[in-house]
N, C-alpha and C positions, 0 to 999 in steps of 0.2 A: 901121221898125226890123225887122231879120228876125231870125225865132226862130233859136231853134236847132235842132237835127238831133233831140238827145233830145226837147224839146219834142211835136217832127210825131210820131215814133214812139211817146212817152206818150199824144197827143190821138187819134191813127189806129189804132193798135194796142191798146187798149182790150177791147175787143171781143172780139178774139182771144185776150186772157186763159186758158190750161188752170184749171178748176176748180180749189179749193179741195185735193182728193185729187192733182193732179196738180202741186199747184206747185212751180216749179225751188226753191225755197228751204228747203223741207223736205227736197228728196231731199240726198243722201251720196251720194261715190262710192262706198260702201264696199255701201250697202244696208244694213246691220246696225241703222239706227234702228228698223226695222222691228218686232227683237225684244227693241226697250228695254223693253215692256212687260210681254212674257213674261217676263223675267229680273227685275224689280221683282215680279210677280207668285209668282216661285219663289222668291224671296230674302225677302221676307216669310210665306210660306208653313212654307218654314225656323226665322226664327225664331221665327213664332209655335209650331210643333211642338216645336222646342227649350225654351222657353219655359214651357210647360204641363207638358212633364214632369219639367223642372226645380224647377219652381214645386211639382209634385203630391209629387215626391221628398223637398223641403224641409221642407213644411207638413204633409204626409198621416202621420197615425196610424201608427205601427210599433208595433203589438204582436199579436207572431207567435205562433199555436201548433201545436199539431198537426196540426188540422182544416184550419188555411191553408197549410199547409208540404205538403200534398198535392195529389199532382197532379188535374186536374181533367179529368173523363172524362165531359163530357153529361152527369150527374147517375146516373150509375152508377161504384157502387163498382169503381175502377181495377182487375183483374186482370192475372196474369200480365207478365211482363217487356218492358216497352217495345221494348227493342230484337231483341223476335223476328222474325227473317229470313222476308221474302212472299217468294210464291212470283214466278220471273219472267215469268211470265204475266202475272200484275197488272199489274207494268213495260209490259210487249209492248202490253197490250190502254190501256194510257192513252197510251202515244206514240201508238198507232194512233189512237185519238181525237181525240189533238191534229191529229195531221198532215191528215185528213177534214176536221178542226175549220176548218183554218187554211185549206185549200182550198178550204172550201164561202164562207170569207168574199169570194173572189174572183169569186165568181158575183153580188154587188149592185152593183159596179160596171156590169157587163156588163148587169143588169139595169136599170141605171138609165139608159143611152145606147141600149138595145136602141130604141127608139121613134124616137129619131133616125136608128139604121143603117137602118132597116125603111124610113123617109124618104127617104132620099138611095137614088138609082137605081146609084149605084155600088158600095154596100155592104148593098144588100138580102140579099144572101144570106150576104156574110161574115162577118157579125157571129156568125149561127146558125151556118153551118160550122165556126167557128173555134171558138162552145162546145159544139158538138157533140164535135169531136175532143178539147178539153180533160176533158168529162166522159167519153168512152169511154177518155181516157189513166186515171182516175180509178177506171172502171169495173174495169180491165185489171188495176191494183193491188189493188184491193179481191178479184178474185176469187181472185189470186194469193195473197193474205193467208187466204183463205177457205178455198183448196186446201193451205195450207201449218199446216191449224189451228191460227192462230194469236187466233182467236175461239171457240174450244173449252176450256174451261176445266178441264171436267172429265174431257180426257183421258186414259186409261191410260198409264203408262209403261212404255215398251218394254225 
């Protein structure tokens, strides 16, 4: 009696099976199962936060006085008016931090492939070239920031 066609290719093809992470039956065209678990994990997340403050609103003691009704300052008696005007320096010199900030984080990437560029004969020197000019564009900024004292706090006004 001759099998069938499915049969040969169930009994031969075996073997050939993709892993358990690669199987046709899991994947979607869509791709999107991917982050069913991120979004059950942020949607519980949700309302557990929901939840607790809700829950602490409901059940938590209200009885207010003076000493709570104050704003709380580190454990130092609050002075002078909250909303007095910093100077924009203050401003100036925390962007500039941020911005160094945000750019120094793109130096662990680099650092972490650097051992592979160094590796490969075709990219020995590109790797370094390439953060070399990124940290002298870097350099070029900061001194411009430096000459324009904008890291001088205690400058006189003109």
């Amino acid at each position: 009696m001759p099998r069938a066609p499915q049969d040969f290719f169930r009994e031969h093809l075996t073997a050939w099976l993709p892993t358990r992470y690669y199987n046709a039956l899991t994947m979607t065209p869509t791709g999107l199962d991917a982050y069913v678990p991120l979004v059950i994990h942020l949607l519980v997340a949700a309302f557990l936060a929901g939840m607790l403050i809700t829950l602490s609103t409901l059940v938590g003691w209200k009885r207010p006085n003076k000493a709570k009704q104050q704003p709380y300052e580190c454990g130092i008696t609050p002075s002078g008016d909250a909303r007095e005007p910093f100077s924009v320096k203050f401003y100036l010199v925390a962007m500039v931090f941020i911005l160094f900030d945000v750019e120094a984080i793109f130096l662990y990437p680099w650092a972490f492939i650097f051992k592979d560029l160094v590796h490969n004969p075709s990219t020995k020197m590109f790797g370094f070239v390439e953060m070399m000019i990124y940290v002298a564009i870097l350099l070029v900024g900061y001194f411009y920031l430096l000459k324009k004292g904008a890291f001088d706090w205690n400058k006189s006004k003109k």
